[in-house]
C-alpha positions, 0 to 999 in steps of 0.5 A: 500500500505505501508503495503504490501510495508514492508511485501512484502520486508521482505519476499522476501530477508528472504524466508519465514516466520518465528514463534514468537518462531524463533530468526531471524538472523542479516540479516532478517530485513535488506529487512525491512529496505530497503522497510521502505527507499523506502516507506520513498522515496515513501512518501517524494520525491513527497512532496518535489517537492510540497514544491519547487513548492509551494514555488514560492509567487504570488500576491494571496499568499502575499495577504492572507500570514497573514491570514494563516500560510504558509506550511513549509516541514522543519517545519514539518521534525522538528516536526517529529523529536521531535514526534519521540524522543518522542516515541521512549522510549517507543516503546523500551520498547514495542517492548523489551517485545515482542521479548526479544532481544535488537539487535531485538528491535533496529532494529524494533524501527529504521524500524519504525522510518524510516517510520512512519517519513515519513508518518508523514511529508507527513501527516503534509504537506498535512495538512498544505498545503490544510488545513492551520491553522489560524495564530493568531493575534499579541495580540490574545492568545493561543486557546488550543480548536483548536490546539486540534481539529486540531491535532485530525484531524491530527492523524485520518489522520495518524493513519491508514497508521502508523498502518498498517505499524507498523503491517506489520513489526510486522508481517513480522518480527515474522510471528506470528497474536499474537505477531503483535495484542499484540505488536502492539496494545501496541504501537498503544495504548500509539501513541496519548500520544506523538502525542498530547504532540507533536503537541500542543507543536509544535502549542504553539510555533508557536503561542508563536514565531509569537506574541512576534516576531510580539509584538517586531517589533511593539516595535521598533520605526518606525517598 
């Protein structure tokens, strides 16, 4: 669906499609851009009234609130944009490889930002939601093993939908089977590097910033 989203958009507006060897003009990819903030929408606006509504604590939420981290839509807008500064050094030197212009490159670097953020937010969500991580004890340490698998689920979970975006706007834009398998098999290629050095990043802070937060309550007298 996201993938037919962003081609049909892209077509529809531009009339036709375009060979690898055919610069497009400034406005071929302003229907790209347009159907990557409707899928954002698509994805985003139903999580957030998940959010608001999973928001409300019941007796059944304060009982087991320490058992598991609880699911946080900021929390996963934050980790998205961290993924996303991340990757964005090299999906401008992949996608500048591939079509030789900066104007093109940053237009499909921003395309792809758009909704490969929204995909992952509603990725992490979900997760966190359905699938809450364990939260650590105040004396426990880090398990590298489990944010590993963790993050591992995450991305299969990810991977698929960002893929074929990511493919489709290749597509649209070019017009060209090469340049979408070559492009966007580079990108597809080096996402798990940023991924993984996000999400474990994200999941040692979080066990770092609830164990010296809960070491330092423990500190204070009376607390």
């Amino acid at each position: 669906m996201p993938s037919q989203l962003a081609s049909w958009g892209c077509r529809a507006v531009s009339g036709r499609r375009r060979t690898a060897a055919h610069v497009p003009g400034k406005r071929s990819l302003v229907p790209c851009l347009f159907a990557a903030a409707v899928m954002a929408m698509v994805f985003l606006l139903p999580v957030r009234g998940h959010a608001q509504s999973a928001s409300v604590d019941t007796p059944e939420a304060v009982g087991t609130q320490h058992a598991s981290v609880e699911a946080s839509l900021s929390r996963a807008a934050l980790r998205g944009l961290t993924l996303k500064a991340l990757s964005a050094g090299k999906k401008i030197a992949i996608y500048y490889a591939g079509t030789g212009s900066l104007y093109d490159t940053g237009l499909l670097v921003a395309i792809s930002t758009i909704g490969t953020y929204a995909i992952y937010v509603g990725n992490e969500y979900w997760w966190d939601t359905y699938t809450p991580a364990v939260a650590p004890s105040p004396d426990g340490k880090f398990d590298a093993t489990e944010s590993a698998w963790r993050t591992t689920f995450k991305y299969l979970t990810l991977k698929p939908t960002a893929m074929a975006f990511n493919w489709a706007i290749l597509y649209a834009y070019t017009g060209s089977v090469a340049t979408m398998v070559v492009v966007g098999s580079a990108n597809s290629l080096t996402g798990p590097i940023s991924f993984y050095l996000n999400n474990m990043g994200w999941d040692w802070y979080d066990w770092y910033a609830r164990t010296s937060g809960s070491a330092a309550q423990a500190s204070v007298p009376g607390g």
